[in-house]
C-alpha positions in Angstrom: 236.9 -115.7 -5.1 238.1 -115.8 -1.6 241.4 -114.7 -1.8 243.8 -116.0 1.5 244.5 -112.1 2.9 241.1 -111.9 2.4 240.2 -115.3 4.7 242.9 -114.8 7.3 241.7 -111.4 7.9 238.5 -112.7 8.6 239.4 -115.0 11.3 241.6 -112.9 12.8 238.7 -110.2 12.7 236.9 -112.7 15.5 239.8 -112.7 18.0 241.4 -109.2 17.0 239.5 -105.9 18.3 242.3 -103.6 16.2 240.7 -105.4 12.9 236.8 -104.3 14.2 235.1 -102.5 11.3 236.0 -99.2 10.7 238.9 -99.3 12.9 242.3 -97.3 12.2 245.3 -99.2 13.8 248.9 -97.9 13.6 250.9 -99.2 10.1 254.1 -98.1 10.8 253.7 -94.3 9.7 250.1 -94.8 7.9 247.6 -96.5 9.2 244.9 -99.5 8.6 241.3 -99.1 7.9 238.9 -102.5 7.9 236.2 -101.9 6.1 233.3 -104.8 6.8 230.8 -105.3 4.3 227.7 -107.5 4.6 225.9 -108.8 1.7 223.6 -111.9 0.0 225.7 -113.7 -2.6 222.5 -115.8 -3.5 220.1 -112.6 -3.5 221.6 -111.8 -7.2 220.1 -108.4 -7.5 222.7 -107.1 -5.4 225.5 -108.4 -7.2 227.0 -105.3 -8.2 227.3 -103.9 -4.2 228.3 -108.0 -3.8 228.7 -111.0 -4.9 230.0 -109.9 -8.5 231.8 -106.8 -7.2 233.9 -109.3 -4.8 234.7 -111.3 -7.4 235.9 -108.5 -9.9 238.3 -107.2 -7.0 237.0 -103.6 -8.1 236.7 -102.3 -4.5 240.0 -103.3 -2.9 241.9 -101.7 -6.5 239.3 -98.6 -5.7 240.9 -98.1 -2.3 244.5 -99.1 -3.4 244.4 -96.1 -5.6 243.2 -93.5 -3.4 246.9 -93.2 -2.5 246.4 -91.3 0.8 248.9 -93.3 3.0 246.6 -95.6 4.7 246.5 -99.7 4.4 242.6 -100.9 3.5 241.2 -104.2 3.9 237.9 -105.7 3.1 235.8 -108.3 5.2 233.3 -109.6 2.8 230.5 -111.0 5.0 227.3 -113.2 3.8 224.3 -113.3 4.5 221.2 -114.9 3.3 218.5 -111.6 4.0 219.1 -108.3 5.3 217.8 -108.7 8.6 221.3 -110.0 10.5 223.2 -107.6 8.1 221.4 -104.7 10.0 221.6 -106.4 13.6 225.3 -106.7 12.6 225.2 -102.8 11.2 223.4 -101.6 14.6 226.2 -103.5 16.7 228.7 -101.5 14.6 229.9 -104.1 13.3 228.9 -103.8 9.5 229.8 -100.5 8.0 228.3 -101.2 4.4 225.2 -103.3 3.8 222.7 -104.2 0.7 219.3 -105.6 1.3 216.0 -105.2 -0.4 213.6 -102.3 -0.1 211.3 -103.4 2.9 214.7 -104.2 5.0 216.6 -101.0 4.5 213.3 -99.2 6.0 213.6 -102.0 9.0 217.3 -101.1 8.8 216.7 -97.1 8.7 214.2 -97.7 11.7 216.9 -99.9 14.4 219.6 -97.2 13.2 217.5 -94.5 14.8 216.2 -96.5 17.4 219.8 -97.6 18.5 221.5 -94.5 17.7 223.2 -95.9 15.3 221.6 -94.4 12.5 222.0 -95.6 8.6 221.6 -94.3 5.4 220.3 -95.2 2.1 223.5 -94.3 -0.5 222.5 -96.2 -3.9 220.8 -98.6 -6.0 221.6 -102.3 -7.4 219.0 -103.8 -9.4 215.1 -102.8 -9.2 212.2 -103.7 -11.7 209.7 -100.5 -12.1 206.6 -103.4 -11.9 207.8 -105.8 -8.9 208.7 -108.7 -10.8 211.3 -109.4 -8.5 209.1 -111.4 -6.4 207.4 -114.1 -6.8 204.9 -116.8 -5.2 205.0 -120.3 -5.9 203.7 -123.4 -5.2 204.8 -127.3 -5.8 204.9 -128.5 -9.7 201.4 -130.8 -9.2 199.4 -128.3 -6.9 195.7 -127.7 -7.1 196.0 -124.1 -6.7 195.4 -121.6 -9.7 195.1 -118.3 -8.0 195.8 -115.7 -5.6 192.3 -116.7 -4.3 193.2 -120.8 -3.5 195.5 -119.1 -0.9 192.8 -118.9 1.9 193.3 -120.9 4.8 196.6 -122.1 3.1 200.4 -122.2 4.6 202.6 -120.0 2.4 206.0 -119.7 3.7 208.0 -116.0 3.3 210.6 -114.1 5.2 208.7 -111.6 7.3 209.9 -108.3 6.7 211.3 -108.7 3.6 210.3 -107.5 -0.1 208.8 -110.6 -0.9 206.4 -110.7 2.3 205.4 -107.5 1.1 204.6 -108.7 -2.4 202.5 -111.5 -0.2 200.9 -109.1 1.4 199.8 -106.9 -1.0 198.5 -109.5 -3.6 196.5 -110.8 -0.9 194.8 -107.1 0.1 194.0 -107.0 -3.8 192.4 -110.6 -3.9 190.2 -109.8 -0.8 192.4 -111.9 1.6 193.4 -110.4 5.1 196.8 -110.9 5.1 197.1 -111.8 8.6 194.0 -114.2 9.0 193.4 -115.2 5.8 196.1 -117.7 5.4 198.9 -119.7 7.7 202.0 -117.3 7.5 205.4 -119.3 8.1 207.9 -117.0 8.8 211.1 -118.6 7.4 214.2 -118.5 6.0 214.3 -118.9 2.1 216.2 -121.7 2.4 214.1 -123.1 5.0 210.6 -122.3 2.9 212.0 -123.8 0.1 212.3 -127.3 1.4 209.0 -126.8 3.3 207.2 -126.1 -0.2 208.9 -129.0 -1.8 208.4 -131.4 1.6 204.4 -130.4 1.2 204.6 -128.7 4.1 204.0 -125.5 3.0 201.1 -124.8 0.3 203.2 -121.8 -1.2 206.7 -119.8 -1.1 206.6 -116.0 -1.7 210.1 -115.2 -2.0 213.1 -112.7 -3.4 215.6 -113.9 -6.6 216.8 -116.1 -7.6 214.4 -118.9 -5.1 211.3 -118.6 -7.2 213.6 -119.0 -10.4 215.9 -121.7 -8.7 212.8 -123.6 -8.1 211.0 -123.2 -11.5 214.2 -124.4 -12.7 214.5 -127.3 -11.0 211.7 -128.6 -11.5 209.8 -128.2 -7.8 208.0 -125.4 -8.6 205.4 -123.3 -11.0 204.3 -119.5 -10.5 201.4 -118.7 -8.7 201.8 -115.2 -8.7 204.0 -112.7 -10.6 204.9 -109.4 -8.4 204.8 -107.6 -11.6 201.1 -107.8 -11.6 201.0 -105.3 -8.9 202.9 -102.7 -10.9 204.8 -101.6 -8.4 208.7 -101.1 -8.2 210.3 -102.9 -6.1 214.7 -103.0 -5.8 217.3 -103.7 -3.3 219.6 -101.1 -2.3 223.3 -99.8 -0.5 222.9 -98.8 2.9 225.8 -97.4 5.0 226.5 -96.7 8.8 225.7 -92.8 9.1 229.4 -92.8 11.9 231.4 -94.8 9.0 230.4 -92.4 6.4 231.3 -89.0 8.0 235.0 -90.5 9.7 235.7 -92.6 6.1 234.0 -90.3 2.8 236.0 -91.5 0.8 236.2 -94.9 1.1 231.9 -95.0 0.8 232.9 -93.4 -2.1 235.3 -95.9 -3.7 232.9 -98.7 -2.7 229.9 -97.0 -5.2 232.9 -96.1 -7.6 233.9 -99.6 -7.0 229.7 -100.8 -7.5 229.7 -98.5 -10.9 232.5 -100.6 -11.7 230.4 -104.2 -11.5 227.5 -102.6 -13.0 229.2 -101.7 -16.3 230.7 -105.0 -16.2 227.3 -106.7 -16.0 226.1 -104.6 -18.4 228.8 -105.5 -21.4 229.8 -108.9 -20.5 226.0 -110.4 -19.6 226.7 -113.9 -19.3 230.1 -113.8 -18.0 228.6 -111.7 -15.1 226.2 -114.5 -14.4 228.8 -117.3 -14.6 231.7 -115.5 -12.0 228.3 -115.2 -10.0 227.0 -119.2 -10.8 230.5 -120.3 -9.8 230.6 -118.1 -6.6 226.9 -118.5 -5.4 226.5 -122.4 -6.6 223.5 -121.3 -8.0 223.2 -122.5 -12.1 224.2 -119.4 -14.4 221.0 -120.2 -16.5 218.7 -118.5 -13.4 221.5 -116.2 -12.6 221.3 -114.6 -16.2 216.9 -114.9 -15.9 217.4 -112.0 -13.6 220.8 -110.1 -14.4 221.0 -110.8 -18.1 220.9 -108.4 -21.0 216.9 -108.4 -20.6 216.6 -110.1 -17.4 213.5 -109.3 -15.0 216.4 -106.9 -12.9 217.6 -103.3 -14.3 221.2 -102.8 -12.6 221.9 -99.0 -12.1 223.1 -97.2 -8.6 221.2 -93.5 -8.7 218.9 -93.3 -6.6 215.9 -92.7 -8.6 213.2 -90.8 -7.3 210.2 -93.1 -8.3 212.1 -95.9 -6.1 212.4 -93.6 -3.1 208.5 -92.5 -4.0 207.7 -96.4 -3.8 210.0 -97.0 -0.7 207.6 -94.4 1.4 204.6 -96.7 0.3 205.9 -99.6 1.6 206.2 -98.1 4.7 202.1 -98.3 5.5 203.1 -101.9 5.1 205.1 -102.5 7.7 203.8 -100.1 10.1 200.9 -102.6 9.8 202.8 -105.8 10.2 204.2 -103.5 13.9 207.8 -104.1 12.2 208.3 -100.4 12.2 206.6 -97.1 13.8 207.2 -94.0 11.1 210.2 -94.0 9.0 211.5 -90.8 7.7 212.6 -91.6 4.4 213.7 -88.4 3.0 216.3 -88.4 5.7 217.1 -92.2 5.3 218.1 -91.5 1.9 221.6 -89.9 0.8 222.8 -89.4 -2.6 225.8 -87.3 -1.6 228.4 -90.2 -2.2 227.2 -91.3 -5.0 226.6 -88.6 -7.0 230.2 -87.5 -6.0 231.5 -91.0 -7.2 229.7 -90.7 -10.4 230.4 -87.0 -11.4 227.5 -85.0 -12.2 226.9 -86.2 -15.6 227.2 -89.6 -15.1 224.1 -89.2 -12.0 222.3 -87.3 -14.4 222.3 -90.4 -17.1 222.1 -92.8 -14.7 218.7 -91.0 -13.6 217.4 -90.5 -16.8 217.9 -94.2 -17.9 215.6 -96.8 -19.2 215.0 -100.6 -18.3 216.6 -102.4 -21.6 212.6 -103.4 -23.4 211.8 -107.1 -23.1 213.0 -109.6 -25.2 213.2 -113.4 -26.1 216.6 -114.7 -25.7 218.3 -117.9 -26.4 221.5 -119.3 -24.8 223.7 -121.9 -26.9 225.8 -124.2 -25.5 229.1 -122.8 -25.0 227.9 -119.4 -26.6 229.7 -116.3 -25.1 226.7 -114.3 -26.1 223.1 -114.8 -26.3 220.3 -114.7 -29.0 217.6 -112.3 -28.8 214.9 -112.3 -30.7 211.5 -110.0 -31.7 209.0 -112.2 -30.4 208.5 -115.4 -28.7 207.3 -116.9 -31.6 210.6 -116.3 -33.5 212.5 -118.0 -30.3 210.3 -121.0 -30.5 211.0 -121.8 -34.1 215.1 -121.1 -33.1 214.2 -123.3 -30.1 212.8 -126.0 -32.2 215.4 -126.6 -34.5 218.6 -126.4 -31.6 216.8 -127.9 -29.0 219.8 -130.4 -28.0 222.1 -127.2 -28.5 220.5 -124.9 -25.7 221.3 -124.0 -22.4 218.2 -122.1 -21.8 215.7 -120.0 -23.1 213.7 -116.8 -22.2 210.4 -115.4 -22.7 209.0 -112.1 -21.5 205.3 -112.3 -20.1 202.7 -111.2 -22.2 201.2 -108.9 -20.1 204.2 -108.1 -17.4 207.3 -108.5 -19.3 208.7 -110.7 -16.6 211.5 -112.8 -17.8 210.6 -116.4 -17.5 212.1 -119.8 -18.8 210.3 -120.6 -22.1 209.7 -124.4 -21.0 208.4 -123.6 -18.0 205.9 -120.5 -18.9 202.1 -121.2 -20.2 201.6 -120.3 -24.0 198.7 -119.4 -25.3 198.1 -119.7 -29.0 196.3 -116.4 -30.7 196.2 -116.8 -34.4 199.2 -117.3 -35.8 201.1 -115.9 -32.8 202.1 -117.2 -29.8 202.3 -115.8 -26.1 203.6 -117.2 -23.0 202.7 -116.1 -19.3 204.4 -116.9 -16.2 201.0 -117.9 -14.6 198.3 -120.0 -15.6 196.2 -117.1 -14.3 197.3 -114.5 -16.3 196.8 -116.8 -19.5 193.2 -118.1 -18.7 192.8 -114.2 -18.5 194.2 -113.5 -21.6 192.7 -116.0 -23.4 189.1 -115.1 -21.7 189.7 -111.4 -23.4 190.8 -112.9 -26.9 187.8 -114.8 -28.8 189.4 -118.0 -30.2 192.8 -118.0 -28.0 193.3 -121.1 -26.3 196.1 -122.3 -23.9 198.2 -125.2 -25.1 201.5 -127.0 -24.0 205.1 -125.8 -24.4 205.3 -129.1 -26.7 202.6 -128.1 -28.6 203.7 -124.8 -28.8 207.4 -125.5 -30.3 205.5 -127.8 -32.8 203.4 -125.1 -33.7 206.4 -122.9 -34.1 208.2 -125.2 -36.3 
């Protein structure tokens, strides 16, 4: 995915001030615009304003065609949270950025600060209920609830979307977020080696970690951020300097993003391999978030339920002191993407729904997935290709969060069967359904058969 222009330029972009971001140097008798753009390959809700947009080339062809004399190159730069993508912004050296939606307010609120101020120009993925984030602890722990979490370490990133799923979950389950447990501030990376070392009791984290580590084995859900049934989503945000001096370059960029989102939504699992192979991650928890009913809905208007939600989330980290007031109506900017829509397209892209929730099963070597009408349906497929399968997915019950079918709890109610991503959300269930009982995922594709 890195092509060589694309390397060189970004070593000479450490030694060359004419390549700084933004910056217009003489081209014989045009001129040459670098355009910098920061973003989290492994944070796979932003693939369409990243990872899978540099791979598909789409911006760099965007600004080859706007024809207007001037030479454009790109400076992809990665990062693993938002937070050094807005120091990097605030230095003016990041004109385009996408991080989740308790960082873009931290990012709105430096830009100010610093004079350097940002704006909010469009959407990559979001789910309406929070199921983005998750918290959760090592395969053979003791702890069942929201509750166990007093007095316990739980690693998250501070600031981020995930902190403020921690935080929340832990105001609803009568836990003082700031004294209740042992907050380790850490990298994702970092917490997810602490939680598998036993050093921490619990990860609340962004996609794809929770996923990655359900996957793999060294971790079970806790707590779904769907249960809060708030939306949460990560978002573009652009330097407020860049955008007035280069319009139309913001604008091929969320052309370019409109682009990667189409793609991802006709070609599902070919999205989530170009973003396995450029991540490292395994395509099986790429596609448990970005595929056809994955927990993430890909779409760049700016809706107004997630701008509603992004003012709530404010209270939270005016709490935490990681923020003073944020205006968010000025933070946010639709001009540019409603321009590289067109009208009509804005006005469908607002007026869209998630795709509904589905059970989905992924064949070896299949182009395409299986979807099915109900888990029970997948588990009798399941049954019968087991040595065939890639993967399979299950919507929760009572959230709709996607989740791998092997490593949900099922609950057996008459002759159907449900899974949850938590143990706590089925001993709920099953204490509000006379005769339902929990049961393994062994016993549960025997059952199907």
């Amino acid at each position: 995915m890195r092509h060589k222009a694309i390397a060189a330029l970004t070593t000479a972009a450490l030694v060359l001030p004419l390549t700084a971001c933004g910056a217009d140097t003489a081209a014989g008798d045009g001129s040459t615009v670098t355009v910098t753009v920061g973003y989290q390959s492994k944070t796979i809700n932003t693939v369409t304003a990243g990872t899978l947009l540099r791979s598909l080339g789409s911006f760099e062809k965007q600004l080859d065609a706007l024809g207007d004399g001037t030479t454009y190159k790109v400076n992809w730069q990665d990062y693993a949270t938002g937070a050094p993508i807005t120091a990097q912004m605030t230095a003016g050296k990041i004109d385009i950025g996408s991080m989740g939606d308790f960082p873009l307010l931290i990012n709105a609120a430096r830009g100010k600060q610093l004079g350097r101020p940002t704006h909010l120009v469009s959407v990559t993925g979001y789910n309406l209920r929070g199921g983005l984030n998750t918290i959760v602890t090592a395969p053979d722990s003791k702890l069942r609830s929201l509750s166990d979490l007093r007095g316990k370490k739980v690693s998250t990133s501070v600031g981020s979307a995930a902190d403020g799923t921690l935080v929340r979950a832990l105001q609803r389950a009568g836990i003082d977020p700031d004294k209740g447990i042992q907050k380790l501030n850490q990298q994702p990376a970092v917490g997810a080696s602490a939680l598998t070392a036993g050093s921490a009791d619990a990860l609340s984290q962004f996609v794809a970690w929770p996923g990655l580590l359900a996957y793999q084995g060294k971790a079970k859900a806790l707590y779904d951020g769907a249960e809060l049934n708030l939306p949460t989503f990560h978002g573009v945000t652009a330097r407020e300097d860049f955008a007035k001096k280069h319009p139309a370059v913001l604008e091929a960029f969320l052309k370019a993003q409109s682009e990667a989102t189409d793609y991802l939504h006709d070609h599902p699992v070919a999205a989530a391999e170009k973003v396995a192979k450029a991540t490292g991650l395994p395509a099986e928890v790429v596609y448990l978030y970005n595929g056809a009913h994955g927990t993430a809905t890909f779409g760049p208007a700016l809706q107004p339920r997630l701008v509603s939600a992004l003012k709530k989330d404010v209270a939270i980290l005016k709490s935490a002191k990681l923020v003073g007031d944020v205006d968010v109506d000025a933070f946010v900017d639709d001009r540019y993407v409603k321009r590289a829509l067109g009208p009509a397209a804005y006005a469908d892209q607002l007026a869209a729904a998630p795709p509904p929730a589905a059970s989905e099963a992924w064949p070896e070597g299949a182009a395409t997935t299986r979807a099915f009408d109900s888990p029970t349906a997948l588990l009798r497929y399941v049954a019968a290709h087991r040595s065939t399968l890639r993967a399979a997915y299950v919507p929760d019950t009572t959230t709709g969060t996607l989740w791998f079918a092997d490593r949900s709890v099922w609950v057996a109610d008459g002759d159907e069967l449900h899974p949850f991503v938590t143990q706590a959300a089925a001993r709920k269930y099953v204490a509000a359904h006379r005769g339902a009982r929990t049961l393994s995922y062994a016993a549960a594709l025997a059952r199907a058969s």
